[in-house]
VEXKOL-626699 format. One record per residue (C-alpha): x, y, z; residue in one letter; residue number from 0. Coordinates in nm, 3 decimals. Example, Ala and Ser with C-alpha at 12.3 -4.5 7.8 and 13.67 -1.06 7.14 Angstrom:
2
PT  xx  yy  zz  residu  num
PT  1.230  -0.450  0.780  a  0
PT  1.367  -0.106  0.714  s  1
//
This chain:
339
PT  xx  yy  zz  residu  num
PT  -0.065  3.169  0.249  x  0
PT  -0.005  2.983  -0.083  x  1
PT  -0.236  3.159  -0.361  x  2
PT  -0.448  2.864  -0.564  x  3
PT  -0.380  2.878  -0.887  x  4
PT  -0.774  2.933  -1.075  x  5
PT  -0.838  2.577  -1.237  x  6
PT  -1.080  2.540  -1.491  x  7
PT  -1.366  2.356  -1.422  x  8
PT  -1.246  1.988  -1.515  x  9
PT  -0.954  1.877  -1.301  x  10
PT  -0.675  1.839  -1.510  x  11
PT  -0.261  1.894  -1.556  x  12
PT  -0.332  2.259  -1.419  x  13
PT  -0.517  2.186  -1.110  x  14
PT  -0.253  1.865  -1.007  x  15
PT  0.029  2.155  -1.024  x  16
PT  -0.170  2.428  -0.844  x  17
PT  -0.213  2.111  -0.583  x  18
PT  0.188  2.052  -0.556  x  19
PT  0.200  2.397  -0.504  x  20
PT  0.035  2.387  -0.196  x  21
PT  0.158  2.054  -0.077  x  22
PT  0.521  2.216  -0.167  x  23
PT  0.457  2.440  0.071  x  24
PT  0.263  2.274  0.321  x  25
PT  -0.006  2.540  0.287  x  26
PT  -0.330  2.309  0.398  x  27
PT  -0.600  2.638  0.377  x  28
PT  -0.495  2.715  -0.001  x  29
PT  -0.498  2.365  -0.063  x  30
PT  -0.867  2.315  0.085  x  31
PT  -0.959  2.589  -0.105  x  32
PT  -0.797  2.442  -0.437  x  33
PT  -1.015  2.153  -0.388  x  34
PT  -1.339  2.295  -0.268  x  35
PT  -1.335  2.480  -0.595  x  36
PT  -1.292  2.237  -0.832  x  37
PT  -1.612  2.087  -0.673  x  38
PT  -1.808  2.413  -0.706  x  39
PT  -1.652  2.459  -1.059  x  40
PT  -1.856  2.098  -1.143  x  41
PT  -1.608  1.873  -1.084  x  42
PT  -1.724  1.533  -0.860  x  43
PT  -1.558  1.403  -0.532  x  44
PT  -1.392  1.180  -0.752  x  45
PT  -1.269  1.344  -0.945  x  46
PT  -1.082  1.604  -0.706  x  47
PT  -1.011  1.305  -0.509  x  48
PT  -0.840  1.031  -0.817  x  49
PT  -0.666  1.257  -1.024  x  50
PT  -0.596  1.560  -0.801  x  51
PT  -0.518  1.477  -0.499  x  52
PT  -0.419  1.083  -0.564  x  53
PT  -0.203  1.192  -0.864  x  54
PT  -0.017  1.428  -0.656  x  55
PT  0.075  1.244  -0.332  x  56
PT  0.213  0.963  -0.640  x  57
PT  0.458  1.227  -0.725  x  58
PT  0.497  1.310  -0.358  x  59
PT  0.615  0.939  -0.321  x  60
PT  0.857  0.957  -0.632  x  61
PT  0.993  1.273  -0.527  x  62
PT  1.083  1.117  -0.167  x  63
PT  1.240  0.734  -0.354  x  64
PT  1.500  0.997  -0.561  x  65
PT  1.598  1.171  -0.258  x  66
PT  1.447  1.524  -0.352  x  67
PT  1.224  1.555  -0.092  x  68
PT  1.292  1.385  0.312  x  69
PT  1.063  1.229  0.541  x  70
PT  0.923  1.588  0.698  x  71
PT  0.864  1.711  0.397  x  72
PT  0.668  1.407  0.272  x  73
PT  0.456  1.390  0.638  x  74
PT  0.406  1.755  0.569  x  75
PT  0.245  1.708  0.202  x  76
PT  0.063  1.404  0.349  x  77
PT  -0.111  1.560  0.666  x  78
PT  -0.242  1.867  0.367  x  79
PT  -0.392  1.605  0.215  x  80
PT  -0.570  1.406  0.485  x  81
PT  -0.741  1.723  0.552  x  82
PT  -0.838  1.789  0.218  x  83
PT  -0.974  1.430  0.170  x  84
PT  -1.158  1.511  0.500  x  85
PT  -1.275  1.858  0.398  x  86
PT  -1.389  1.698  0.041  x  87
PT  -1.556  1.446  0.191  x  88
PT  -1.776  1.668  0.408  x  89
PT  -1.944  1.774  0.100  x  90
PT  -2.108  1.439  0.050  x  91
PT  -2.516  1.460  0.136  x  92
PT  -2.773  1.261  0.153  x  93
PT  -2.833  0.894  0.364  x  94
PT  -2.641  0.592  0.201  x  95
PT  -2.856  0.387  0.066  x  96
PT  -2.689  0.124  -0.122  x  97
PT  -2.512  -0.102  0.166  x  98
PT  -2.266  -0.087  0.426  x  99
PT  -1.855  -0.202  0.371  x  100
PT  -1.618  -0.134  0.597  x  101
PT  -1.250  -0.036  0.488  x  102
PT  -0.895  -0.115  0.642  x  103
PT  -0.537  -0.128  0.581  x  104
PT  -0.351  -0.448  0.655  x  105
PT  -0.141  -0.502  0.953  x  106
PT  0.160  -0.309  0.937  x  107
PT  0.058  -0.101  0.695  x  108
PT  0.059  0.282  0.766  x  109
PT  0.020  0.461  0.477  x  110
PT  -0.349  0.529  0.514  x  111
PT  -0.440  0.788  0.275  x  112
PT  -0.491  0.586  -0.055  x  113
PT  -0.748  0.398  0.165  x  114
PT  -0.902  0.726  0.295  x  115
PT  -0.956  0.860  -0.082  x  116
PT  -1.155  0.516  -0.126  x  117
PT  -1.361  0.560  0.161  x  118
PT  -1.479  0.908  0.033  x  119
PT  -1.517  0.796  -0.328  x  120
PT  -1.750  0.507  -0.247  x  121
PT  -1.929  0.716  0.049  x  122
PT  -2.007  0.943  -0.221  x  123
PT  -2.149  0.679  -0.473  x  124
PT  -2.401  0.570  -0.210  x  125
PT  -2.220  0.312  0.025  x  126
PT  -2.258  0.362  0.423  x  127
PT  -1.838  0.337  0.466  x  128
PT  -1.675  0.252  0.833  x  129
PT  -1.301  0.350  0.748  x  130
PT  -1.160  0.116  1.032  x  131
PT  -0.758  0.291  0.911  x  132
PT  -0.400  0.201  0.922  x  133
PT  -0.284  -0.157  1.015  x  134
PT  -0.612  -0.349  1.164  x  135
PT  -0.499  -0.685  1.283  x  136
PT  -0.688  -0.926  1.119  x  137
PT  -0.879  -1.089  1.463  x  138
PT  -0.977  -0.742  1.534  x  139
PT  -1.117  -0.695  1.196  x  140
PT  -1.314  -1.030  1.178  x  141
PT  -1.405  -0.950  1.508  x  142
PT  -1.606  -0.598  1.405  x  143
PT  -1.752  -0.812  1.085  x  144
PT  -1.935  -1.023  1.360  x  145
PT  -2.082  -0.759  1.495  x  146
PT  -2.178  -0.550  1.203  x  147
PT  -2.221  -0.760  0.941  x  148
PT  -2.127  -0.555  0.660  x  149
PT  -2.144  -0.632  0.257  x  150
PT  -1.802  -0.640  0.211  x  151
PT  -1.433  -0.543  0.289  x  152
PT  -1.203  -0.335  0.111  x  153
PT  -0.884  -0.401  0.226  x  154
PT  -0.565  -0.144  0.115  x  155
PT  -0.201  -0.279  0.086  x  156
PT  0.043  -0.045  -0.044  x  157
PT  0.347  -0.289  0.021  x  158
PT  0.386  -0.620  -0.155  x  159
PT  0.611  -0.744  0.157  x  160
PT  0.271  -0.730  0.364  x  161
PT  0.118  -0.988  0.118  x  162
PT  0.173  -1.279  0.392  x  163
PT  -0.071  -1.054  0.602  x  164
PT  -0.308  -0.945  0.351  x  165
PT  -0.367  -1.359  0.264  x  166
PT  -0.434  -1.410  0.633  x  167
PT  -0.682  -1.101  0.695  x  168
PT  -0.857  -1.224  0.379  x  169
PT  -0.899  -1.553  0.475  x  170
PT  -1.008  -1.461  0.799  x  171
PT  -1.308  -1.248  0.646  x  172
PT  -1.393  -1.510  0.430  x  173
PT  -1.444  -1.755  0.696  x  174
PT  -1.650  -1.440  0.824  x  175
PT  -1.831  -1.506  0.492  x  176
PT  -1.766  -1.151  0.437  x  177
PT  -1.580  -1.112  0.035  x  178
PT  -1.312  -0.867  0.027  x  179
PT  -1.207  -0.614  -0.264  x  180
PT  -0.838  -0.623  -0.289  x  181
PT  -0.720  -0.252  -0.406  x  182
PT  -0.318  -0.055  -0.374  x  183
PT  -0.003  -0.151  -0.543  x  184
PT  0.097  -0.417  -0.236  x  185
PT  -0.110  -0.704  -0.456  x  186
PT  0.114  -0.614  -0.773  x  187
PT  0.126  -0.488  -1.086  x  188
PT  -0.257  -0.458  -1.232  x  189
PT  -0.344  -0.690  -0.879  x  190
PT  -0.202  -1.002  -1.010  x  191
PT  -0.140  -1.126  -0.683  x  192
PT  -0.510  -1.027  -0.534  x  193
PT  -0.647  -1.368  -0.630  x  194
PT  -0.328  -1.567  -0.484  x  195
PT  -0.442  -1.485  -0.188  x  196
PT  -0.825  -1.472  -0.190  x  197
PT  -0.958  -1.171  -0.284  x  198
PT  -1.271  -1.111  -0.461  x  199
PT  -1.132  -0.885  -0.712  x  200
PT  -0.874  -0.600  -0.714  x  201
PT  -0.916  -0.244  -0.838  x  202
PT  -0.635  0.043  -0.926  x  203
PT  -0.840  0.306  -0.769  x  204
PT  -1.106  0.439  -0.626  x  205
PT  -1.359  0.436  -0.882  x  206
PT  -1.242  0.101  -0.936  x  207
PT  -1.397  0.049  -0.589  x  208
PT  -1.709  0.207  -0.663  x  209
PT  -1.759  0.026  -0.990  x  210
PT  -1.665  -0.340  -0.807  x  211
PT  -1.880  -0.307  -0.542  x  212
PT  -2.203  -0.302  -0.775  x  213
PT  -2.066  -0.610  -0.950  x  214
PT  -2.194  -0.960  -0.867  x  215
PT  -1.834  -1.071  -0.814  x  216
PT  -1.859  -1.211  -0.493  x  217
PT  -2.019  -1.533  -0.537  x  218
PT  -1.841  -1.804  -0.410  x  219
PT  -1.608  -1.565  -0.211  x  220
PT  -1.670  -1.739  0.106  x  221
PT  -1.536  -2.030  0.281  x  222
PT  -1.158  -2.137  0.240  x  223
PT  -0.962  -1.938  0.017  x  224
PT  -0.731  -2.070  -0.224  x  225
PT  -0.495  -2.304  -0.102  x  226
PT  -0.047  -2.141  -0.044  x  227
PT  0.102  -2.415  -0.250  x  228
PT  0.272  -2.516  0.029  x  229
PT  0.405  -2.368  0.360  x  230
PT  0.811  -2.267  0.312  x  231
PT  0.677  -1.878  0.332  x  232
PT  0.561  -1.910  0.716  x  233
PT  0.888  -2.121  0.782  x  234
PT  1.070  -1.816  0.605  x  235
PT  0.871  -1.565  0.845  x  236
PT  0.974  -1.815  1.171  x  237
PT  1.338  -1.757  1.045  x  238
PT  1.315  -1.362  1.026  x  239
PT  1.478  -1.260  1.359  x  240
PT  1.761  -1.503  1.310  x  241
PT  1.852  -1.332  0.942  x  242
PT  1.793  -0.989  1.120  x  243
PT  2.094  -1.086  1.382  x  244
PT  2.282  -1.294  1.063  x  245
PT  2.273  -0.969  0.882  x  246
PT  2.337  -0.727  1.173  x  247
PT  2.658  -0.920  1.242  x  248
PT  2.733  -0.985  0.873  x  249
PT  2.729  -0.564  0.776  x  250
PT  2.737  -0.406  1.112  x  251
PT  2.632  -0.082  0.984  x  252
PT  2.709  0.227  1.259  x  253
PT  2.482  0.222  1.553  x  254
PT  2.287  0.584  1.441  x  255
PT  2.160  0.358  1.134  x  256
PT  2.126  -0.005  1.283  x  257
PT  1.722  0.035  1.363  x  258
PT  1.697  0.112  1.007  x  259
PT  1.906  -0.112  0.899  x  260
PT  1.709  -0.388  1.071  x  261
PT  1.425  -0.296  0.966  x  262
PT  1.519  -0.252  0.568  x  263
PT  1.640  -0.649  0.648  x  264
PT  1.300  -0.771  0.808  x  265
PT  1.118  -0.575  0.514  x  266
PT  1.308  -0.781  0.298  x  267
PT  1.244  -1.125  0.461  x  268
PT  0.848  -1.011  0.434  x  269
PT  0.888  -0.969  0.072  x  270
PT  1.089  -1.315  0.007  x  271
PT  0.806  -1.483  0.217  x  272
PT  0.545  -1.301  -0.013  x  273
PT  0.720  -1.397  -0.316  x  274
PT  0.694  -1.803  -0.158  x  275
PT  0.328  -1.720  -0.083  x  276
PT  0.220  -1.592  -0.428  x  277
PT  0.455  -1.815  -0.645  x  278
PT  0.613  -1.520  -0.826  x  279
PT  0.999  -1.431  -0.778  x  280
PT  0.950  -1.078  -0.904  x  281
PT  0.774  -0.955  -0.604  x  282
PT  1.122  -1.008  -0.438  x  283
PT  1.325  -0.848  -0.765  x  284
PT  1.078  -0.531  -0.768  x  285
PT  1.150  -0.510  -0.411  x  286
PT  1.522  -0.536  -0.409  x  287
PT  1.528  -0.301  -0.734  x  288
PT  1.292  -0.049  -0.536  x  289
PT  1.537  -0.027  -0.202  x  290
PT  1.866  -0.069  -0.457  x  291
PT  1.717  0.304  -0.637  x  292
PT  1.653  0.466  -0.311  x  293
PT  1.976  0.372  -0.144  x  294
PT  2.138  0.504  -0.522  x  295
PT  1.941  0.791  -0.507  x  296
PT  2.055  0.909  -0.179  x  297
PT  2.429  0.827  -0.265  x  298
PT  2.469  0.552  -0.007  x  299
PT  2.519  0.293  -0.177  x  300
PT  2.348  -0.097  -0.218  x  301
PT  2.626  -0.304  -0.124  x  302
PT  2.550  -0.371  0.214  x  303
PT  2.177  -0.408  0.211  x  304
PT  2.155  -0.618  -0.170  x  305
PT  2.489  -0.856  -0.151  x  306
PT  2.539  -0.882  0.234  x  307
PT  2.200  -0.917  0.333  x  308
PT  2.087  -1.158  0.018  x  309
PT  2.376  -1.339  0.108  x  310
PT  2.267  -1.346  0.471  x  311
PT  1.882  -1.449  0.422  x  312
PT  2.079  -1.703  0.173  x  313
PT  2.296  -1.840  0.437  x  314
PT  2.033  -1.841  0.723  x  315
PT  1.779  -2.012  0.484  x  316
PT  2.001  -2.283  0.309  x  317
PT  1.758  -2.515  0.399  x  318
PT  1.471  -2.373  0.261  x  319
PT  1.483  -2.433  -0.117  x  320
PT  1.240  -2.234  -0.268  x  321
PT  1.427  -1.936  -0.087  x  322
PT  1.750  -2.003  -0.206  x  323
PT  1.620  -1.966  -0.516  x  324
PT  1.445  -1.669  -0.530  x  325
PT  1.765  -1.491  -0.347  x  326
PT  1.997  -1.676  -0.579  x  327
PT  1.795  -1.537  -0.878  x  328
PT  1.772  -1.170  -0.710  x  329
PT  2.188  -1.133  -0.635  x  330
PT  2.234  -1.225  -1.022  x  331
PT  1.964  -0.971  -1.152  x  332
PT  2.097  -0.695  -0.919  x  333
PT  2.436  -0.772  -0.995  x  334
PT  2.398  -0.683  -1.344  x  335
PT  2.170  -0.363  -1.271  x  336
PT  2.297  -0.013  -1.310  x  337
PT  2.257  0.237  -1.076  x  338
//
């Protein structure tokens, strides 16, 4: 077993480190014990939560995008801190007595843990929490606000291409009459995108959460949400298998790597139709600029995925204008990058 490094009694630089450590070596009882430390050295669920345990599995991420760590390595780190998070949220006592919100990821969206810190942050400040997990479809979510009735939704997106699917769940719990707090980096840089598509209000983090959720922001969060400025993003979506094929033919990439390749081309379709839905072009540039680094970072390579495949969704979509654009705006950027 990994030795814990001793950590003062704030968390801090020293205790994030002393957390790698662990996750580095996918040593989940030295990790536990990290963290059930800090809490007995003073520090709050929060705070071992936000900026030990979030901070770290951020670095996890970066370390995975440059290539230094693969996918079982990342899944390792990650499953450490799910039971941390579940071991740090045991120490929360007492009944809830503030209200009752239920918490989901959108549809399609897997990465669960950000949402899981949430849920023990705002347990802890007094909220009864239902943590509903990874990728709720949105009838099955409005469904379970019927029958509960809860204050309101937090919805997690880590992925701006699953903006499309965020608008819809939101819209659906509106019409529930049930306001939703937006939170992850899927609704953009500082959430600039959260109102696009009807929520409530956005916040970076868990606290953020906390602090929303005693806020009298929801009035007039009910009803119809804003309106899409116009409907080429769900024409875009119809159009996804055909630039799938398009590409597929266009690149053929060797059949060990085709699923993937597919898939990095559908992911890429999401976040053009997300760009439509929001009004914003960069969603699509941050996305292609994101995949361009990883495929750099692993040494294979971004001609196939950024010229063929723009050029495909391009060619598939001609009649689509709003598309063209974005993709016509997205080869010249990325044609200019470095990498």
């Amino acid at each position: 077993m990994t030795t814990a490094s001793p950590v003062a009694a704030g968390p801090g630089a020293a205790a994030v480190e002393a957390y790698l450590a662990c996750l580095d070596a996918a040593d989940h009882p030295a990790a536990v014990e990290l963290a059930l430390g800090l809490l007995d050295a003073g520090a709050s669920i929060a705070d071992v939560l936000v900026d030990v345990v979030a901070v770290a599995q951020r670095e996890i991420g970066l370390r995975w995008s440059a290539g230094r760590w693969n996918v079982a390595q990342e899944h390792a780190a990650t499953h450490v801190s799910e039971l941390v998070v579940a071991a740090v949220g045991a120490r929360t006592t007492g009944r809830p007595a503030r209200g009752h919100v239920v918490l989901a990821c959108v549809e399609g969206e897997w990465h669960a843990l950000a949402a899981r810190i949430v849920a023990e942050v705002v347990r802890a400040a007094g909220w009864r929490v239902t943590f509903l997990g990874a990728s709720v479809p949105a009838r099955h979510l409005v469904s379970y606000l019927h029958q509960t009735g809860p204050d309101a939704v937090l919805l997690s997106c880590v992925q701006p291409s699953r903006l499309v699917r965020a608008g819809r769940t939101i819209e659906a719990c509106r019409s529930a009459g049930v306001p939703v707090v937006a939170g992850g980096p899927g609704f953009g840089p500082d959430g600039r995108w959260a109102a696009a598509v009807g929520a409530a209000a956005w916040g970076a983090s868990a606290r953020d959460a906390a602090r929303l959720l005693e806020t009298d922001l929801f009035a007039g969060h009910a009803g119809p949400p804003p309106a899409a400025g116009g409907d080429e993003y769900a024409a875009v979506l119809r159009r996804r298998r055909d630039v799938v094929q398009f590409a597929l033919r266009a690149v053929a990439p060797p059949e060990a790597e085709a699923d993937q390749f597919a898939a990095a081309v559908g992911h890429l379709v999401d976040a053009l139709a997300a760009a439509i839905r929001v009004g914003d072009p960069q969603l699509l540039l941050d996305h292609t600029t994101w995949q361009a680094g990883v495929l750099a970072a692993r040494g294979e390579g971004r001609e196939p995925l950024l010229d063929a495949v723009l050029a495909a969704c391009g060619t598939v979509l001609a009649d689509h204008p709003r598309a063209c654009e974005h993709l016509r705006w997205a080869r010249e950027v990325q044609g200019r990058a470095p990498y």
